[in-house]
Every structure is written in C-alpha cells, then in structure tokens.
Jmol script that loads the backbone (N, CA, C; Angstrom):
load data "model"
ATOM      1  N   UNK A   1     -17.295   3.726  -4.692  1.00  0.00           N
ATOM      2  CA  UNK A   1     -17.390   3.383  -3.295  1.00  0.00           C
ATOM      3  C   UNK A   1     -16.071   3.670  -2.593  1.00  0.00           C
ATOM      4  N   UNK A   2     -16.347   4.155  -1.481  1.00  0.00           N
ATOM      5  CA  UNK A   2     -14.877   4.172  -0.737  1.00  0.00           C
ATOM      6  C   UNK A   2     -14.844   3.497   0.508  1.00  0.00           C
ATOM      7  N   UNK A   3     -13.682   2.822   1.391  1.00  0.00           N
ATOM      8  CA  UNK A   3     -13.621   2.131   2.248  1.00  0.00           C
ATOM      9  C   UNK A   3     -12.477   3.087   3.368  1.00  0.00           C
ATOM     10  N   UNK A   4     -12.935   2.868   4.812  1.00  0.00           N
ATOM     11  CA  UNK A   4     -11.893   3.152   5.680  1.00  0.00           C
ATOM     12  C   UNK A   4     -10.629   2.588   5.933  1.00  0.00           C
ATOM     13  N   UNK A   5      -9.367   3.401   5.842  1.00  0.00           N
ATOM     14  CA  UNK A   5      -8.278   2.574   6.494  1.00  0.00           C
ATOM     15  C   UNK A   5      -8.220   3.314   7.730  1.00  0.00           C
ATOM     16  N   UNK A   6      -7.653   2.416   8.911  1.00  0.00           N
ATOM     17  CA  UNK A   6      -7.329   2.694  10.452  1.00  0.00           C
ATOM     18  C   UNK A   6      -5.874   2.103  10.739  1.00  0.00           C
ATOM     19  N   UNK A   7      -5.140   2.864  11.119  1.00  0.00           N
ATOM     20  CA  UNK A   7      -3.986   2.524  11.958  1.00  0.00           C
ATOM     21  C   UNK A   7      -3.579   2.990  13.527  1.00  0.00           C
ATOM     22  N   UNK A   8      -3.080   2.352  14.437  1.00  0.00           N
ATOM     23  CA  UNK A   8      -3.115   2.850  15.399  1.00  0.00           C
ATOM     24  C   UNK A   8      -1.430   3.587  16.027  1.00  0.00           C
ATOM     25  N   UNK A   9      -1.467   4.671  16.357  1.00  0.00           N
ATOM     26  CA  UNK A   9      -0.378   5.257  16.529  1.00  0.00           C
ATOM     27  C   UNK A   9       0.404   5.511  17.998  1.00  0.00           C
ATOM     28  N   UNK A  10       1.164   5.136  18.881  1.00  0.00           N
ATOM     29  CA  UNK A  10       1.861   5.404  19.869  1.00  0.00           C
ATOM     30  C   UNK A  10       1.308   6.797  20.076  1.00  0.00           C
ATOM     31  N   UNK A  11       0.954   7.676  21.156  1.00  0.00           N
ATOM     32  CA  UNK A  11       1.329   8.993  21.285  1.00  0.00           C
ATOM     33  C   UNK A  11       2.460   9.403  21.948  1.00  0.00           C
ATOM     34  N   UNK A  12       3.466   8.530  22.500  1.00  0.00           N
ATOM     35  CA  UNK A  12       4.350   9.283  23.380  1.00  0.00           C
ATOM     36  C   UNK A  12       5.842   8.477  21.802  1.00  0.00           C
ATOM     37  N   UNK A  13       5.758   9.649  21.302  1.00  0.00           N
ATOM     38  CA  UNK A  13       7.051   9.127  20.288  1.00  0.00           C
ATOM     39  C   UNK A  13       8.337  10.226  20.839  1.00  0.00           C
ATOM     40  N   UNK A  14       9.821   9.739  20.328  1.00  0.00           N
ATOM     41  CA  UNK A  14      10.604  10.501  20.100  1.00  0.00           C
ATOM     42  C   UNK A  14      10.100  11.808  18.968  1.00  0.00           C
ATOM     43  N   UNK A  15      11.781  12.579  18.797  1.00  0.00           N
ATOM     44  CA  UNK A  15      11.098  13.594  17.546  1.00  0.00           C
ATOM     45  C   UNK A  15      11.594  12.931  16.243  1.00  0.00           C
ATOM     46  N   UNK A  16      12.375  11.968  16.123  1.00  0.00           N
ATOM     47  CA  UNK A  16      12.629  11.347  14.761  1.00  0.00           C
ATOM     48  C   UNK A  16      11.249  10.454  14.228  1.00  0.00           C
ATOM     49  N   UNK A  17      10.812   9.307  15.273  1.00  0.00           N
ATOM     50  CA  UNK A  17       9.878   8.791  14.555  1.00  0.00           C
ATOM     51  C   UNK A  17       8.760  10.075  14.755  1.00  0.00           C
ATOM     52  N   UNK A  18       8.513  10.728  15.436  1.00  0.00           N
ATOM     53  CA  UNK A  18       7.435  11.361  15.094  1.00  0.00           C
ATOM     54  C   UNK A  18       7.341  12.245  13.825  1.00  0.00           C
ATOM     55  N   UNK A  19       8.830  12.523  13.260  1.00  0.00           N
ATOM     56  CA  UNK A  19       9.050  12.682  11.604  1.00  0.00           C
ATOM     57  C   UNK A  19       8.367  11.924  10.632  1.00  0.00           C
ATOM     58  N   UNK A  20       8.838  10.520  11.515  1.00  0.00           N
ATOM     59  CA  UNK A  20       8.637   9.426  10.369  1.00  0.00           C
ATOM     60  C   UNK A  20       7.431   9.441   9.997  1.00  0.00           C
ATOM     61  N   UNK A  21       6.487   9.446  10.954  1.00  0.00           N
ATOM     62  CA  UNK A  21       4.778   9.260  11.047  1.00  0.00           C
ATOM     63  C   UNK A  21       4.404  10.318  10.133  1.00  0.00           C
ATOM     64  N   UNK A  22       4.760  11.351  10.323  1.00  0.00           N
ATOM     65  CA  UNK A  22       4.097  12.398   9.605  1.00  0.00           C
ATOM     66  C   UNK A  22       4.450  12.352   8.230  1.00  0.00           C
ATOM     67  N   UNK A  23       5.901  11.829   7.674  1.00  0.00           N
ATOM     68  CA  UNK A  23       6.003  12.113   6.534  1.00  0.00           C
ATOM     69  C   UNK A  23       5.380  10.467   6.199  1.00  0.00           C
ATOM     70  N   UNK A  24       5.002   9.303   6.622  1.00  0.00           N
ATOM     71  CA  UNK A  24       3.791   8.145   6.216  1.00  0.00           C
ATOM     72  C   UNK A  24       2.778   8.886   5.831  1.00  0.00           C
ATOM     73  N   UNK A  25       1.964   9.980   6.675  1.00  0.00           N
ATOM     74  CA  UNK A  25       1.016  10.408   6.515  1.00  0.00           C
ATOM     75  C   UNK A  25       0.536  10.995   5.561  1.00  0.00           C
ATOM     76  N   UNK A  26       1.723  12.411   4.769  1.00  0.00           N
ATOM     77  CA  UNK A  26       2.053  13.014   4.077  1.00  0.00           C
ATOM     78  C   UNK A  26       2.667  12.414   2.769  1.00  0.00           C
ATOM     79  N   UNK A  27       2.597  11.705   2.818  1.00  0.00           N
ATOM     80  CA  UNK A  27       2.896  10.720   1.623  1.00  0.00           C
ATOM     81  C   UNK A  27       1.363   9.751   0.588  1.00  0.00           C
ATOM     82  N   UNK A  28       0.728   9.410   2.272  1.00  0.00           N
ATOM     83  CA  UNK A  28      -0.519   8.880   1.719  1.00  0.00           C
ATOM     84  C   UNK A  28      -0.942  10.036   1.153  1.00  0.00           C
ATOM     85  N   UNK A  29      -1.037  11.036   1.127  1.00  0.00           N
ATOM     86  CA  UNK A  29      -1.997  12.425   0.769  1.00  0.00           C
ATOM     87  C   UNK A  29      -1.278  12.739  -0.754  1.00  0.00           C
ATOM     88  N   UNK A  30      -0.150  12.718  -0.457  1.00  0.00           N
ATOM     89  CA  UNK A  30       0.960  13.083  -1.890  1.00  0.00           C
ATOM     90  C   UNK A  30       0.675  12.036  -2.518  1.00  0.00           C
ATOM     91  N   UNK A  31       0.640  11.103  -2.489  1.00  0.00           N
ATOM     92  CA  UNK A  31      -0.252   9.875  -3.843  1.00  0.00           C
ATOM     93  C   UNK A  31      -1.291   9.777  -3.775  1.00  0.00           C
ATOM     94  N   UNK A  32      -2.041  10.743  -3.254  1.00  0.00           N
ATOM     95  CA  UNK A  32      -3.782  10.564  -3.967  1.00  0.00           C
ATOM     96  C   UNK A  32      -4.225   9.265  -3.465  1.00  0.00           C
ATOM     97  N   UNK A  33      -4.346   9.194  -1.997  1.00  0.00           N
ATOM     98  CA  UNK A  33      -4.482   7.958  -1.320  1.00  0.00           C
ATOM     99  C   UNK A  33      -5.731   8.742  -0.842  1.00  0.00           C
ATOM    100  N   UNK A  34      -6.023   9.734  -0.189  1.00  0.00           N
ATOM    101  CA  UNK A  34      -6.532  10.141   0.442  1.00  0.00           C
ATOM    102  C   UNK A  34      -6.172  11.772   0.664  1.00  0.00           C
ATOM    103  N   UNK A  35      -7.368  12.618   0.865  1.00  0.00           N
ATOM    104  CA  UNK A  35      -7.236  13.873   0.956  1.00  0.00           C
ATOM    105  C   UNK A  35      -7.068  14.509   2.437  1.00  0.00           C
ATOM    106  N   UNK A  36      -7.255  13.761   3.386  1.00  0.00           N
ATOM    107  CA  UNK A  36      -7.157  14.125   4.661  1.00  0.00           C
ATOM    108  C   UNK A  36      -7.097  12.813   5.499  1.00  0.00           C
ATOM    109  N   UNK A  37      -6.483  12.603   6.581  1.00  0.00           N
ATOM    110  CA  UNK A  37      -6.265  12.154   7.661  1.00  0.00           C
ATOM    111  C   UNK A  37      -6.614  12.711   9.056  1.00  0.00           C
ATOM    112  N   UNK A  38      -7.838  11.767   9.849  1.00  0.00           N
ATOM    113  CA  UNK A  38      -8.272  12.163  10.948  1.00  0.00           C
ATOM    114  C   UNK A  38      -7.607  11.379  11.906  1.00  0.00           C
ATOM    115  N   UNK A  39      -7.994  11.660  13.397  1.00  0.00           N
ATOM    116  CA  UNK A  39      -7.215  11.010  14.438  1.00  0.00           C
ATOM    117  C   UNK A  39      -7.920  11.161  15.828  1.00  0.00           C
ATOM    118  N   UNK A  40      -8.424   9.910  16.336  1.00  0.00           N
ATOM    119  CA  UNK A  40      -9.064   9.814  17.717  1.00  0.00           C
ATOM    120  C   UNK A  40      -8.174   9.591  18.579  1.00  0.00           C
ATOM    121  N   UNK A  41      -8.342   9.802  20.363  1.00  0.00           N
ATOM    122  CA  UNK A  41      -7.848   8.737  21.352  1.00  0.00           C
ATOM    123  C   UNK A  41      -8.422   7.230  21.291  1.00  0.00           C
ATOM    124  N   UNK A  42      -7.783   6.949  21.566  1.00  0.00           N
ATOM    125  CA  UNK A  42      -7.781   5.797  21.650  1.00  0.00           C
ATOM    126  C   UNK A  42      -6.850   5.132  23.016  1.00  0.00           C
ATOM    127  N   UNK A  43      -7.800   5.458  24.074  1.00  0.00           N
ATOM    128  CA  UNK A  43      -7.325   5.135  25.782  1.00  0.00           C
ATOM    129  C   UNK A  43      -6.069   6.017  25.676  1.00  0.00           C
ATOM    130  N   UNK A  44      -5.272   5.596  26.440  1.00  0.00           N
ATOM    131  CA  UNK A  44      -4.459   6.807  27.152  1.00  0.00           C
ATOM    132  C   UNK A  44      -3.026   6.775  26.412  1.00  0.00           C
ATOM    133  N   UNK A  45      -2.700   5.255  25.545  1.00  0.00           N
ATOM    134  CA  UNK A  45      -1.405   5.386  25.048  1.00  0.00           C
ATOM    135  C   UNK A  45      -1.596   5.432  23.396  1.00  0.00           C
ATOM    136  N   UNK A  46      -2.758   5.765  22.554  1.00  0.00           N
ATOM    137  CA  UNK A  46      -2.414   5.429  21.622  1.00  0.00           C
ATOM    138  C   UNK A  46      -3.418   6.485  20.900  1.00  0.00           C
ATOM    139  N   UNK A  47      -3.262   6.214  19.841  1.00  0.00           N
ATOM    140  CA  UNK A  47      -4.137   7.323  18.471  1.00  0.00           C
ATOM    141  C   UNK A  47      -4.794   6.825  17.691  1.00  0.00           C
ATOM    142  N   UNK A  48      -5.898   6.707  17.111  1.00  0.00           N
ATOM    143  CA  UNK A  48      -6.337   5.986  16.036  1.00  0.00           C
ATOM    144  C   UNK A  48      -6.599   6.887  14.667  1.00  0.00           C
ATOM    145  N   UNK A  49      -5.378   6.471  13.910  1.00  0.00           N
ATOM    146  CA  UNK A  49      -5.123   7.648  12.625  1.00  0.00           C
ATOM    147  C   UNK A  49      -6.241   7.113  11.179  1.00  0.00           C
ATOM    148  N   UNK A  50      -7.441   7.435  10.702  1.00  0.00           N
ATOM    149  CA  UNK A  50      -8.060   7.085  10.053  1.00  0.00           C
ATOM    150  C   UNK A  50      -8.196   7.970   8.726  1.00  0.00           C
ATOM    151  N   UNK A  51      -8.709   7.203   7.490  1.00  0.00           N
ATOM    152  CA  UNK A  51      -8.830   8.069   6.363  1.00  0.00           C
ATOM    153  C   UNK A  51      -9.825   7.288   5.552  1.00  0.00           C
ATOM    154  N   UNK A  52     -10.780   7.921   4.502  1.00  0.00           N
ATOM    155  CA  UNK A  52     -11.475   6.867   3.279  1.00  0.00           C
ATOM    156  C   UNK A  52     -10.104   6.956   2.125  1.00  0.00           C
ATOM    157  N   UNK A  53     -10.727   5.971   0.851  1.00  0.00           N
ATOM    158  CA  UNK A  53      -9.540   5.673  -0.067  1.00  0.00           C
ATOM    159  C   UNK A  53     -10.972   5.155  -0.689  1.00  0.00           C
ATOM    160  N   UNK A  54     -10.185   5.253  -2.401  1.00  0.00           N
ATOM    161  CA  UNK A  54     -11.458   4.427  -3.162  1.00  0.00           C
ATOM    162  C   UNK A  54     -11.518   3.319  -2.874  1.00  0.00           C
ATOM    163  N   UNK A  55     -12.132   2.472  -2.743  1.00  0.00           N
ATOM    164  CA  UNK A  55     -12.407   0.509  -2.237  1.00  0.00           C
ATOM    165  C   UNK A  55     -11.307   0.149  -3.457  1.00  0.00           C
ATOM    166  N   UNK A  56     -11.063   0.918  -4.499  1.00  0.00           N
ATOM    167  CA  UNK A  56     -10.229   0.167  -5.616  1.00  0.00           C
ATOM    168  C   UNK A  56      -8.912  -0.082  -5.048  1.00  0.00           C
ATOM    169  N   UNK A  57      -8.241   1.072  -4.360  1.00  0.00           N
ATOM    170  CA  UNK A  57      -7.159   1.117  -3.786  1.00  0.00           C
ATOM    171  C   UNK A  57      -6.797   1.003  -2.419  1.00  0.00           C
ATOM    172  N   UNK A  58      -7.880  -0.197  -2.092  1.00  0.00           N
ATOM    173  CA  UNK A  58      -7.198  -0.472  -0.947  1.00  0.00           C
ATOM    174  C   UNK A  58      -6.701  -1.318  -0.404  1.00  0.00           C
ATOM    175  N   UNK A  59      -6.130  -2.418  -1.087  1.00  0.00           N
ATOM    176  CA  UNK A  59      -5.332  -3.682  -0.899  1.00  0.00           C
ATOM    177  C   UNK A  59      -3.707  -2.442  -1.664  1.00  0.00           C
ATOM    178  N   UNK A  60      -3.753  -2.082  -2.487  1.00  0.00           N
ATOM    179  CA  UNK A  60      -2.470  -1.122  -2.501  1.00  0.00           C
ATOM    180  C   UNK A  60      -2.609  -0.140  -1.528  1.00  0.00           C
ATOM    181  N   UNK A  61      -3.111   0.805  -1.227  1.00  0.00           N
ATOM    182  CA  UNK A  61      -3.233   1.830   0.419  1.00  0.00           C
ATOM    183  C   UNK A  61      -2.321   0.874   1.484  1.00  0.00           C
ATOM    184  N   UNK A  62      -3.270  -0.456   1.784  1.00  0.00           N
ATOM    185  CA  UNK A  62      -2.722  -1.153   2.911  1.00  0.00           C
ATOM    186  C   UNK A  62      -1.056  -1.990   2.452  1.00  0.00           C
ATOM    187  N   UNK A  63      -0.852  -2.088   1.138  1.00  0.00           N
ATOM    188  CA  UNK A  63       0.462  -2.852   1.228  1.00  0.00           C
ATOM    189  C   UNK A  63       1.476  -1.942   1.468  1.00  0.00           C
ATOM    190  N   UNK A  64       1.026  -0.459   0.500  1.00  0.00           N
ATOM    191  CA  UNK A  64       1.998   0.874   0.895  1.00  0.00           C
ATOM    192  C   UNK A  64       2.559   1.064   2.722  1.00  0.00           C
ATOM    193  N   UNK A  65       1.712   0.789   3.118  1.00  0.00           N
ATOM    194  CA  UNK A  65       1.260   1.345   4.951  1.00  0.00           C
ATOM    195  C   UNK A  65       2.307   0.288   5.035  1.00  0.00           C
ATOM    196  N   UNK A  66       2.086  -0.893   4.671  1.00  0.00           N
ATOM    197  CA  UNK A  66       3.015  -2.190   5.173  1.00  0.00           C
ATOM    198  C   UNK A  66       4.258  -1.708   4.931  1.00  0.00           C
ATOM    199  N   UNK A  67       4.657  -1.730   3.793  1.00  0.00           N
ATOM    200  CA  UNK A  67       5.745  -1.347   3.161  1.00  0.00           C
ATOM    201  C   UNK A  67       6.685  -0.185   4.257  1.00  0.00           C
ATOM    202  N   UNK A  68       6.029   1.065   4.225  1.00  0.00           N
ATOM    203  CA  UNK A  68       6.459   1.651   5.126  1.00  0.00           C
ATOM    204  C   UNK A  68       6.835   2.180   6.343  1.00  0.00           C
ATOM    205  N   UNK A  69       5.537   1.057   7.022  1.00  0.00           N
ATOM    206  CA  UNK A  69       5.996   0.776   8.429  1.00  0.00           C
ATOM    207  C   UNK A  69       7.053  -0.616   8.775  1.00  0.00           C
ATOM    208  N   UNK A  70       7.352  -1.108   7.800  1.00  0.00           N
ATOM    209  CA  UNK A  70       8.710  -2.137   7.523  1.00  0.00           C
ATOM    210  C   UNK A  70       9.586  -1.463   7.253  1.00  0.00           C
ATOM    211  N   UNK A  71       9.770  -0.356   6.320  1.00  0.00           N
ATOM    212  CA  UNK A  71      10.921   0.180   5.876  1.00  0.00           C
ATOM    213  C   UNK A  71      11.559   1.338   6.518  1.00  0.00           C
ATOM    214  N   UNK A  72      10.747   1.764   7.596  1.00  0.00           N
ATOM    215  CA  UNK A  72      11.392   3.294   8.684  1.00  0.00           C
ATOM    216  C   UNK A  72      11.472   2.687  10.069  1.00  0.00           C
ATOM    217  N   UNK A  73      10.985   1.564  10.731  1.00  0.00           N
ATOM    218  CA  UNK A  73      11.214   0.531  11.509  1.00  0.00           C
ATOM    219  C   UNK A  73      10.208   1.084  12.417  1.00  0.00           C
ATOM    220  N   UNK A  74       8.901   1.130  12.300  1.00  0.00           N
ATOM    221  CA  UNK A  74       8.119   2.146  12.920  1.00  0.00           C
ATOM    222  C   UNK A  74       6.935   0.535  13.048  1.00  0.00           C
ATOM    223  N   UNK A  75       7.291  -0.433  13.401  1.00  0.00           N
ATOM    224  CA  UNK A  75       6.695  -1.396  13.881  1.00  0.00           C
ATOM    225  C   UNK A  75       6.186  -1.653  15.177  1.00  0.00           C
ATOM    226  N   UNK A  76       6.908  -1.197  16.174  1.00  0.00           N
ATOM    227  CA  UNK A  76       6.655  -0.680  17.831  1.00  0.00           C
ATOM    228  C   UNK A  76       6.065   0.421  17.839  1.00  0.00           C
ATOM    229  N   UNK A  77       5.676   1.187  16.457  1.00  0.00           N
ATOM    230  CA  UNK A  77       4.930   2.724  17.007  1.00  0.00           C
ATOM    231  C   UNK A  77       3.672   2.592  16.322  1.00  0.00           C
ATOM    232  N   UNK A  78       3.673   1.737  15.064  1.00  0.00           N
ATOM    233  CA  UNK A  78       2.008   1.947  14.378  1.00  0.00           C
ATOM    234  C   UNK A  78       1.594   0.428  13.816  1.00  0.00           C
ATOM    235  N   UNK A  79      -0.049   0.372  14.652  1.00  0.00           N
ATOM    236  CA  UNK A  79      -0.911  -1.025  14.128  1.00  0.00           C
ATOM    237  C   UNK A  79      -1.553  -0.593  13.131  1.00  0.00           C
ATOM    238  N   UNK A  80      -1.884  -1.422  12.142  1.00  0.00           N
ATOM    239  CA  UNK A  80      -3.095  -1.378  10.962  1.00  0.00           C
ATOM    240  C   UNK A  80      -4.110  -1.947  11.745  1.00  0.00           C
ATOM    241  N   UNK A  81      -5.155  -1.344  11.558  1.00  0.00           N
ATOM    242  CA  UNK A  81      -6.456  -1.732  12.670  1.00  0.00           C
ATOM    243  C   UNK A  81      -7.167  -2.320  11.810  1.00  0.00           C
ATOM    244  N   UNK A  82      -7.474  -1.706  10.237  1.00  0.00           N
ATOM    245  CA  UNK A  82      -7.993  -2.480   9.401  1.00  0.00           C
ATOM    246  C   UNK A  82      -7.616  -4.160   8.872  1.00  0.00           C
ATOM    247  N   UNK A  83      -8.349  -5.073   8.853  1.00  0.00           N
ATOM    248  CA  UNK A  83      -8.080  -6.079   8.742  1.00  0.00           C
ATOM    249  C   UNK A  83      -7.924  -6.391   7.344  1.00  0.00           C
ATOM    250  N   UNK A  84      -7.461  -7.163   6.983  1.00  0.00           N
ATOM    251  CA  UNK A  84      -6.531  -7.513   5.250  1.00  0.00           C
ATOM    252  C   UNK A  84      -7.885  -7.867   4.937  1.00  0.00           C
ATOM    253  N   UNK A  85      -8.669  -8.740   4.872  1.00  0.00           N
ATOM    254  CA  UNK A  85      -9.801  -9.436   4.651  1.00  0.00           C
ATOM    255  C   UNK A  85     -11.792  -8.924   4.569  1.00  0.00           C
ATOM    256  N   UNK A  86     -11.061  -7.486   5.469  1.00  0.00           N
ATOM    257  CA  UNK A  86     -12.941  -6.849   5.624  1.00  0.00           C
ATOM    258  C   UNK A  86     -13.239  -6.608   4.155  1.00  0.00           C
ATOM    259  N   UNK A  87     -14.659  -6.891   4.476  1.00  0.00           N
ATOM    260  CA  UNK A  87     -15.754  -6.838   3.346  1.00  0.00           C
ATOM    261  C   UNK A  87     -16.408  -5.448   4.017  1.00  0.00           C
ATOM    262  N   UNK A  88     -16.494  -4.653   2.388  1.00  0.00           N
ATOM    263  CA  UNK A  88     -17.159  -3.437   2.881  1.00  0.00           C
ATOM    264  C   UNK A  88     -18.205  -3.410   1.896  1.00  0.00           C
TER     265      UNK A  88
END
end "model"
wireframe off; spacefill off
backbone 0.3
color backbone group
C-alpha cells in the first residue's frame, strides 16, 4: 500500500532557499522515498509539493521532512499538509 505526503511551498523564494527546497526534494528521491514529486497551485502564494511513499515509510518520510525543514531553517517557506495522525 502506499500513502500521500503533501507539503506546502512559498512560491516567491530567494535563490538560496530555493536551493534548499530542491535539494529536500532531491534527497527524498535519492533515498528511495519516492520516485517523483508533483506540484499544484495552491491560491496565489503557495505550491502544494506532493508524492506517494510505501505506508511503511511514512512516519520516517515525515520525520526526515521535519528534520530538514528544522535543519536549513526553511520553516517560513514549507508546511507539511499531511497530518501526523491520518489513517489511510
């Protein structure tokens, strides 16, 4: 079974965090988190960056995401939309 993760992304970034984002992104893909990453609007200021993951890995998917939106300070630029708690 696989489950969705959603995060929501600023669109108006500098060019450093917009580094940062991409190499989050590129990272989920480089650990076999996920093979692709899609991306909606989401109204006029923001992005909604989505991907599946096996349901096994996704309390690790989402602590990684944590982890790294704590550790590049990219807290003012990206929400986890997915909730800690959904039942899929």
């Amino acid at each position: 079974m696989t489950t969705t993760i959603r995060f929501r992304v600023k669109k108006e970034v500098d060019t450093p965090t917009a580094r940062k984002i991409l190499s989050l992104k590129g990272s989920l893909i480089a650990q076999s988190y996920t093979d692709i990453i899609h991306f909606d609007d989401d109204g006029e200021d923001f992005y909604i960056h989505y991907f599946t993951t096996e349901l096994s890995k996704r309390e690790e998917v989402l602590s990684y995401i944590r982890q790294e939106i704590e550790g590049t300070a990219l807290g003012e630029y990206i929400d986890l939309v997915t909730p800690a708690s959904q039942k899929v």
